[in-house]
C-alpha positions in Angstrom: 30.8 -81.9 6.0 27.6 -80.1 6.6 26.7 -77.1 4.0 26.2 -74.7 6.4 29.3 -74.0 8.5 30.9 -71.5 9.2 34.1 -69.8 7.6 36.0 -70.6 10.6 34.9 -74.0 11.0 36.2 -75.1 7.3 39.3 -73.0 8.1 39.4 -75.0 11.7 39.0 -78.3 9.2 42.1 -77.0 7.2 44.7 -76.2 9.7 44.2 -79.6 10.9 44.1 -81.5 7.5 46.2 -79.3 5.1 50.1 -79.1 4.9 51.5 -76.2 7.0 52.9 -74.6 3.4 49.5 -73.7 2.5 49.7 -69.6 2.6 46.6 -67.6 1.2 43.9 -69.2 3.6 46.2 -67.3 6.3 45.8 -64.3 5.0 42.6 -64.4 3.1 40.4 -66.5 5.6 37.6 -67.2 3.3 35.8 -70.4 2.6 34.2 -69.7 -0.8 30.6 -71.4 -1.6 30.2 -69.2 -5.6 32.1 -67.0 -7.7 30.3 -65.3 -11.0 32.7 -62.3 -12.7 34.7 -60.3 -10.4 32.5 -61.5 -7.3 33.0 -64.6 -4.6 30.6 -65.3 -2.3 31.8 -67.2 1.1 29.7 -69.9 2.8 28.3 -67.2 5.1 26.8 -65.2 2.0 29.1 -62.2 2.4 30.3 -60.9 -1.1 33.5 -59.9 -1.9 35.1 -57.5 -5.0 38.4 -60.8 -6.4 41.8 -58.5 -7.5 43.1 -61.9 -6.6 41.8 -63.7 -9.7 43.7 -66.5 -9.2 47.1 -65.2 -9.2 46.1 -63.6 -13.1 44.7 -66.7 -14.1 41.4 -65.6 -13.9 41.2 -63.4 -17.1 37.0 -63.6 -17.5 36.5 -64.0 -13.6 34.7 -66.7 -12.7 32.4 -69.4 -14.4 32.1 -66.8 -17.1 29.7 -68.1 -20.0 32.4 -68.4 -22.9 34.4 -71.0 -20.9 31.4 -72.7 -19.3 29.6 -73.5 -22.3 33.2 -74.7 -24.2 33.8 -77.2 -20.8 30.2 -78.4 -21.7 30.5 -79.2 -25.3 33.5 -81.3 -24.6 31.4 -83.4 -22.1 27.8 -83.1 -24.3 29.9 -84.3 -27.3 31.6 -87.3 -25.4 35.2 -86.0 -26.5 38.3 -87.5 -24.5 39.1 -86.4 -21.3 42.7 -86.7 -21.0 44.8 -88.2 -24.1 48.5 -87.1 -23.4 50.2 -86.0 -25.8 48.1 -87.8 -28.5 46.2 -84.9 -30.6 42.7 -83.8 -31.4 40.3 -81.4 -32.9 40.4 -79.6 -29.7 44.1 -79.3 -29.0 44.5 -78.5 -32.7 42.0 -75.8 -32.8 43.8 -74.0 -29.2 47.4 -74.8 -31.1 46.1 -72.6 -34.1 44.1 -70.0 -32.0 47.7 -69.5 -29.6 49.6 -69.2 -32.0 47.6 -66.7 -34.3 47.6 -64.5 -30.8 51.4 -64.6 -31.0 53.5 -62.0 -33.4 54.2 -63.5 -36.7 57.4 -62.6 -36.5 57.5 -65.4 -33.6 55.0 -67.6 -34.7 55.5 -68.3 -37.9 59.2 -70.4 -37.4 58.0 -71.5 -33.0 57.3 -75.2 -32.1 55.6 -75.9 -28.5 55.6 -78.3 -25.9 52.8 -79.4 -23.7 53.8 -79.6 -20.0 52.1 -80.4 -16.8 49.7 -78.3 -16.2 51.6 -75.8 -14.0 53.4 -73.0 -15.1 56.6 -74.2 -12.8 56.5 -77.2 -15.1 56.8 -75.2 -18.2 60.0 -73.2 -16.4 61.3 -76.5 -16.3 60.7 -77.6 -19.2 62.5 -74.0 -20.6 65.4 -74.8 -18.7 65.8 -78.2 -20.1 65.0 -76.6 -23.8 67.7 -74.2 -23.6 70.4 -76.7 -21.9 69.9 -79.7 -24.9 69.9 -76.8 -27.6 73.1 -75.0 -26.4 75.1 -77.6 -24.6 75.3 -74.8 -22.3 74.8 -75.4 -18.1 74.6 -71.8 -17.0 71.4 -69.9 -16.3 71.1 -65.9 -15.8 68.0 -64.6 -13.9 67.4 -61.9 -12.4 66.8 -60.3 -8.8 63.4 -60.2 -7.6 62.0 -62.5 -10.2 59.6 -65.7 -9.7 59.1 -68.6 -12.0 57.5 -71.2 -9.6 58.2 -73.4 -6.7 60.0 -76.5 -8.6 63.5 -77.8 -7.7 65.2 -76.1 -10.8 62.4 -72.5 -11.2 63.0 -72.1 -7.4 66.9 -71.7 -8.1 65.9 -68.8 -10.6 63.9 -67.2 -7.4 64.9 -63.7 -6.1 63.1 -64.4 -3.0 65.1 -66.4 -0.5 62.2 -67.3 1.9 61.1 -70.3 0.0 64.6 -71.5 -1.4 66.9 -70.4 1.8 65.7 -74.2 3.8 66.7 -76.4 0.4 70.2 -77.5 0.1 71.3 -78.7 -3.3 69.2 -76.0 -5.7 69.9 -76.3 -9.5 73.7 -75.0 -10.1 75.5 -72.5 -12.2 72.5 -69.6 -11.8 73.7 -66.1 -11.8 71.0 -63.3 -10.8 71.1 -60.0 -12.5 70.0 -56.4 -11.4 66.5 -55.7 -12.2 65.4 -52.2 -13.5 63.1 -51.3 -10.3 63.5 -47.5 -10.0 62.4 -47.0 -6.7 64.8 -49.8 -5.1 67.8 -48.9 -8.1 70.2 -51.7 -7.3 72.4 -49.4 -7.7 71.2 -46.2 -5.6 71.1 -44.2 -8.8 67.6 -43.9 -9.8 66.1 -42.6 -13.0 67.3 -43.4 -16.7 70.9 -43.0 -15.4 70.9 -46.1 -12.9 68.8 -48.1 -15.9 71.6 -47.7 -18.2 74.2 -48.4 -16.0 72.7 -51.4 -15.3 72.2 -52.2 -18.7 76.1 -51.7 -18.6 77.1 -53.8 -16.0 75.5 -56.4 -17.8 77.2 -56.4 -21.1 80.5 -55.6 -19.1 79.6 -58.8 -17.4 78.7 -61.2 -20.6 81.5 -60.2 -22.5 84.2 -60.3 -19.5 86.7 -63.4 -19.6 87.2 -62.6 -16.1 83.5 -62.4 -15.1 82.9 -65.8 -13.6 80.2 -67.1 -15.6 80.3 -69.9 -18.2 78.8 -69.6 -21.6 75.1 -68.8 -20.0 72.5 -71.6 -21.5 69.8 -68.9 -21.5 68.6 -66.1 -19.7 65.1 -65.6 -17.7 63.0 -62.5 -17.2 59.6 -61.1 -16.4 58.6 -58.0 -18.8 56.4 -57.2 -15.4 58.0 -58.7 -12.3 54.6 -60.5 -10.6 55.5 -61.6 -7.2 58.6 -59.7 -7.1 56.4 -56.5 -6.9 54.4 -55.5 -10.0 57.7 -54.0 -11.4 57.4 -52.9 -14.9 61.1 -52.9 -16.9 61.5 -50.5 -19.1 60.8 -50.8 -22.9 64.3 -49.6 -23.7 65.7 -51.6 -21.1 63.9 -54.6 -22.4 64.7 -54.0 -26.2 68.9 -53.6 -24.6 68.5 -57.2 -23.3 67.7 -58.3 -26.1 70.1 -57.0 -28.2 72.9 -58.8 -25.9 71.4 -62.0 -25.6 71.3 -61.9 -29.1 74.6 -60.9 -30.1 75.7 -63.7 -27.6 73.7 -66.7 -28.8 72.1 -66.8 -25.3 68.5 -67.8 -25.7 66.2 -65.5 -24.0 63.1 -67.0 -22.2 60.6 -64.5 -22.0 58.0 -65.5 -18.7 54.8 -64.7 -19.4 53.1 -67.3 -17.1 50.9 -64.1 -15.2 51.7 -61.1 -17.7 49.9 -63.3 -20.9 46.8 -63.0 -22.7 46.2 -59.2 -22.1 46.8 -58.5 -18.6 49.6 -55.4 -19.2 47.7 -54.2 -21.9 49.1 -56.4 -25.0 48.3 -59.7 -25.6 52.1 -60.6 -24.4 54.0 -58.2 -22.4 57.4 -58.5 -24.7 55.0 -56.8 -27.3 55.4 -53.6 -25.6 59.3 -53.2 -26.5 59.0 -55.0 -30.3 61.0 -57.6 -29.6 61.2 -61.2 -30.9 61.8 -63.4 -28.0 63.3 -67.3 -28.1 61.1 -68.7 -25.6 58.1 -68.0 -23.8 56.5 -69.4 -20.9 53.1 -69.6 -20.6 50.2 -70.9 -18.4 47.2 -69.4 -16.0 45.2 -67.2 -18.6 45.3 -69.3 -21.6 43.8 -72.0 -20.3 40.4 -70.4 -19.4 40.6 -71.0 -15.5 41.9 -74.7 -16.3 45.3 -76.2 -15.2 47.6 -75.6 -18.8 51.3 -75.0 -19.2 53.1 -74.9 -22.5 56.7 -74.2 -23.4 56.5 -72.0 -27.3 60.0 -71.3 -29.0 61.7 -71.2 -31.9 62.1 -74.5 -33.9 66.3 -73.9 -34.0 66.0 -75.1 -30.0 64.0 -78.0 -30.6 67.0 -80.5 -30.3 65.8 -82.6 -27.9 64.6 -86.0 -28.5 61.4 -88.1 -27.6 60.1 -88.1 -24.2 62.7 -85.2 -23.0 59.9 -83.9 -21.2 56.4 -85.1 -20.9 53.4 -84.8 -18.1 50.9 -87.1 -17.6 48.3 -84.2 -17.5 49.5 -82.3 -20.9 46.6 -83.5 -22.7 43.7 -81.8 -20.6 40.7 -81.6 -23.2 38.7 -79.6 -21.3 41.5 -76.7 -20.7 42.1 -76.4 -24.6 38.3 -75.5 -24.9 38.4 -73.6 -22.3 41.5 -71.6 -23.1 40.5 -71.5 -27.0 37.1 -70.1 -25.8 39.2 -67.2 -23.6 41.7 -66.2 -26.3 39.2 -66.1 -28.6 36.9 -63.7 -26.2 39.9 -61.3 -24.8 41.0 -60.6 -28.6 37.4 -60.7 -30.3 36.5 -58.3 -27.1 39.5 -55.8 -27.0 40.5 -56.8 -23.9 43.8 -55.9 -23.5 43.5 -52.6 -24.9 40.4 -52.4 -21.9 42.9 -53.7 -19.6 45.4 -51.1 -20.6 42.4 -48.4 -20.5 41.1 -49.2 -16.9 44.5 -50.1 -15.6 45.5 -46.5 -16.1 42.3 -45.3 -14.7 42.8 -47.3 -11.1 46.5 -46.1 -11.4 45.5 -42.5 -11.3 43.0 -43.3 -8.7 46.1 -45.0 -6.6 48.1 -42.0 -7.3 45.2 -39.7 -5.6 44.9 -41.9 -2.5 49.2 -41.8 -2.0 48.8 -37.9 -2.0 45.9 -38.3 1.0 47.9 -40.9 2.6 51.2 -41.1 4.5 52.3 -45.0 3.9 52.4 -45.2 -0.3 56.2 -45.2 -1.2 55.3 -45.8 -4.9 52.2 -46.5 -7.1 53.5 -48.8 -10.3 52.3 -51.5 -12.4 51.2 -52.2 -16.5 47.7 -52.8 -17.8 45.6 -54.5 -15.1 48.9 -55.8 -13.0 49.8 -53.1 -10.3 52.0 -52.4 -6.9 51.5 -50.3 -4.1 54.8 -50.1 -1.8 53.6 -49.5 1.2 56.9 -48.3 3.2 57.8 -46.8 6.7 57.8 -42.9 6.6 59.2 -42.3 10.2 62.4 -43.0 8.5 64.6 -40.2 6.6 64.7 -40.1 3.0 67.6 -41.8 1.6 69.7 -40.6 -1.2 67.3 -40.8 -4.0 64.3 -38.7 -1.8 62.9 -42.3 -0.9 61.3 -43.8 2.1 63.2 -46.8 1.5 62.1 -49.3 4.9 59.5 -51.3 3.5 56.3 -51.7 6.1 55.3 -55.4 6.2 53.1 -55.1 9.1 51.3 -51.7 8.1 50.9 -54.2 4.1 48.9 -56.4 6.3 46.6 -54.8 8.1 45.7 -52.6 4.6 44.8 -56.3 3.5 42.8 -56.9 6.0 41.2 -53.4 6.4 40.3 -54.3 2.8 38.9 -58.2 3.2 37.0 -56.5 6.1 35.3 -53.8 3.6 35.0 -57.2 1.0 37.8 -56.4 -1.0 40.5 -59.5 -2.0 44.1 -58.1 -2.5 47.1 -59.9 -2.4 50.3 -59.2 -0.7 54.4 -59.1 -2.7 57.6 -57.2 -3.6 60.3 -57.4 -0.8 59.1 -58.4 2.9 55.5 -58.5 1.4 55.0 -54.7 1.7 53.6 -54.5 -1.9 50.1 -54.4 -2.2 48.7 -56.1 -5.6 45.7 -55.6 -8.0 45.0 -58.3 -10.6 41.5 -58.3 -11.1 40.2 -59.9 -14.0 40.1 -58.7 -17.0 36.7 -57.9 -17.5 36.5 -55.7 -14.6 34.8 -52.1 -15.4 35.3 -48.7 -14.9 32.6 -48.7 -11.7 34.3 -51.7 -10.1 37.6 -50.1 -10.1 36.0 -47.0 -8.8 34.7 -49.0 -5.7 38.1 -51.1 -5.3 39.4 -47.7 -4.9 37.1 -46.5 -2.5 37.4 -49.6 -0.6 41.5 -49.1 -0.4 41.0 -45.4 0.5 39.2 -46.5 3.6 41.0 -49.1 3.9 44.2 -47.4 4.2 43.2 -44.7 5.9 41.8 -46.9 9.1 45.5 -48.9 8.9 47.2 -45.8 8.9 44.7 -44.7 11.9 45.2 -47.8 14.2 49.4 -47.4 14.0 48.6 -43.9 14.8 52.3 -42.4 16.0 54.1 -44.9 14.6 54.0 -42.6 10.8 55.2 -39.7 10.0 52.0 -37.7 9.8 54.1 -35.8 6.6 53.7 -37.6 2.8 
């Protein structure tokens, strides 16, 4: 294929070729020639501002010099490609530098296990962790939470558009209510519908009657990702903990998006103080490179050889590359800058709900934030909410905003959330210009579906 088509024409070559399940290329309809930092450049030359970033794998942006001169000196030195699970000097050195990232209080007594390179694989690989260790077949997750597309993570989906075609999903998994304050599950609101769901909960683990057999773990997001950018609260968090551990029920802590930084703390379960069983890990730590890996407390590790392998575990390049980024977010401060400049474009997304009339709620942690975008022709419900979420109004804000070359993606319930997870190295400037570009960009959405809002916030 020629260099100098057109977007459309390698889009044209796509639809044809490619499986009908790909999704962002229909929403995003970019054909991307080179990427440096926060910045992609399409095949046409146009330039566009990334709070995609790879679904938050993308902590440096792109191609940034730490990670590309660590994927060179594994191929100037002649190291091994691809070696399993066999070890060397490279995966040793990423094992150490993880795991000095981690709380000691975790660290210092956690195994982990090297999985395919996907962070679905690593779910699985949980799952299968927690059932050998406990005997246990149950699994408790909650509503609205994602931890990938995999027979068994899918089962642990809130969402039901990917899952609701797939007979036969993984058995025995019991979702939960989620703390998300603006949809309380139970039309409450505030600290009074977080503790009652807190409630219902331990009601629900210690009930004889309540359905559920001894649980073999339970799975959570500190920030729900896909679900919404939907921030549980610390108390909350710390409550869940308490339970699970009163109950024996190991508690996987999914920090597949949330890790290395992006909330503000290196992991997001640092924000509440607790000491978690297992956590789930991939995107960030391995420096823009496919890595997955399963870290948990050396009690669980009953399983034997070969339980769970991956032909791809042993990517050399990836442990450079994701040595080289942990190294550079901590040695740099950037979770503490993500925490800084996360609050900075939340204020600035506050300002642009009061001069709009779609913005239902601004939320998010760090550099990992939602926008509900909702449908204020509607009355308030009970809680002073516009509570009809505004899937078609979501899009055309994305597109207002790929028009103005700004990359946003789209989550939460009937994709009316709009999400910001730009890489970490973004600055204070750049977020003022990603906001300037969603002002506008909202503001000519909101125009074009002129009499369809309530022109009242």
């Amino acid at each position: 294929m020629q260099g100098n088509l057109k977007n459309e024409q390698y889009l044209d070559s796509q639809a044809k070729r490619e499986s009908n399940a790909r999704s962002y290329p229909r929403r995003i309809p970019i054909a991307i020639r080179e990427a440096n930092g926060i910045y992609v450049k399409d095949v046409e030359g146009k330039v566009f501002i990334d709070c995609l970033g790879g679904a938050g794998t993308l902590a440096l942006g792109h191609n940034h010099p730490v990670v590309i001169e660590a994927i060179k000196r594994v191929l100037d030195d002649k190291l091994p490609l691809h070696t399993l699970d066999l070890t060397t000097p490279v995966k040793e050195e990423f094992v150490e530098e993880l795991f000095t990232s981690l709380p000691e209080k975790f660290a210092k007594n956690a195994r982990i296990q090297f999985c395919g390179p996907s962070g679905s694989d690593a779910v699985e690989a949980a799952l299968k962790l927690v059932k050998t260790a406990t005997g246990n077949r149950s699994m408790l997750a909650f509503q609205g939470g994602y931890h990938g597309m995999t027979h068994g993570s899918l089962s642990l989906m809130g969402n039901l558009g990917p899952k609701k075609q797939i007979p036969g999903l993984m058995p025995d998994v019991h979702f939960l209510p989620f703390p998300y304050d603006y949809r309380c599950p139970f039309g409450i609101g505030g600290k009074e519908g977080v503790e009652i769901g807190q409630t219902y909960i331990e009601q629900l683990l210690h009930d004889p009657e309540g359905g559920i057999v001894p649980p073999a773990g339970m799975i959570m997001e500190i920030v729900q990702g896909e679900g919404g950018a939907i921030p549980a609260p610390d108390s909350w968090v710390r409550e869940i903990r308490r339970m699970t551990k009163a109950k024996g029920i190991p508690l996987i802590i999914d920090e597949i998006q949330t890790g290395l930084g992006r909330t503000g703390k290196l992991f997001a379960f640092e924000h509440a103080g607790i000491t978690p069983d297992v956590v789930v890990l991939s995107k960030a730590i391995g420096g823009s490179l496919p890595l997955a890996v399963v870290v948990y407390h050396e009690d669980l590790d009953k399983w034997n050889p070969g339980a769970h392998a991956g032909t791809f575990r042993g990517n050399q390049m990836a442990f450079a590359a994701g040595t080289a980024t942990i190294k550079f977010v901590k040695e740099n401060g950037l979770a503490a800058h993500a925490e800084e400049i996360g609050s900075r474009l939340l204020s600035q997304l506050h300002d642009i709900q009061a001069q709009t009339h779609c913005i239902g709620e601004v939320r998010g942690r760090g550099l990992m934030i939602g926008v509900e975008i909702v449908d204020k022709q509607h009355a308030l419900n009970k809680l002073g909410q516009n509570e009809p979420a505004h899937p078609e109004l979501a899009n055309r804000i994305q597109q207002e905003c790929f028009k103005r070359g700004l990359i946003i993606e789209l989550g939460g319930r009937h994709s009316s959330v709009v999400r910001f997870l730009p890489p970490l190295i973004i600055t204070a400037e750049e977020i003022d210009t990603v906001s300037e570009i969603f002002l506008e960009a909202v503001k000519q959405a909101e125009a074009s579906m002129k009499g369809r809002l309530t022109q009242e916030v």
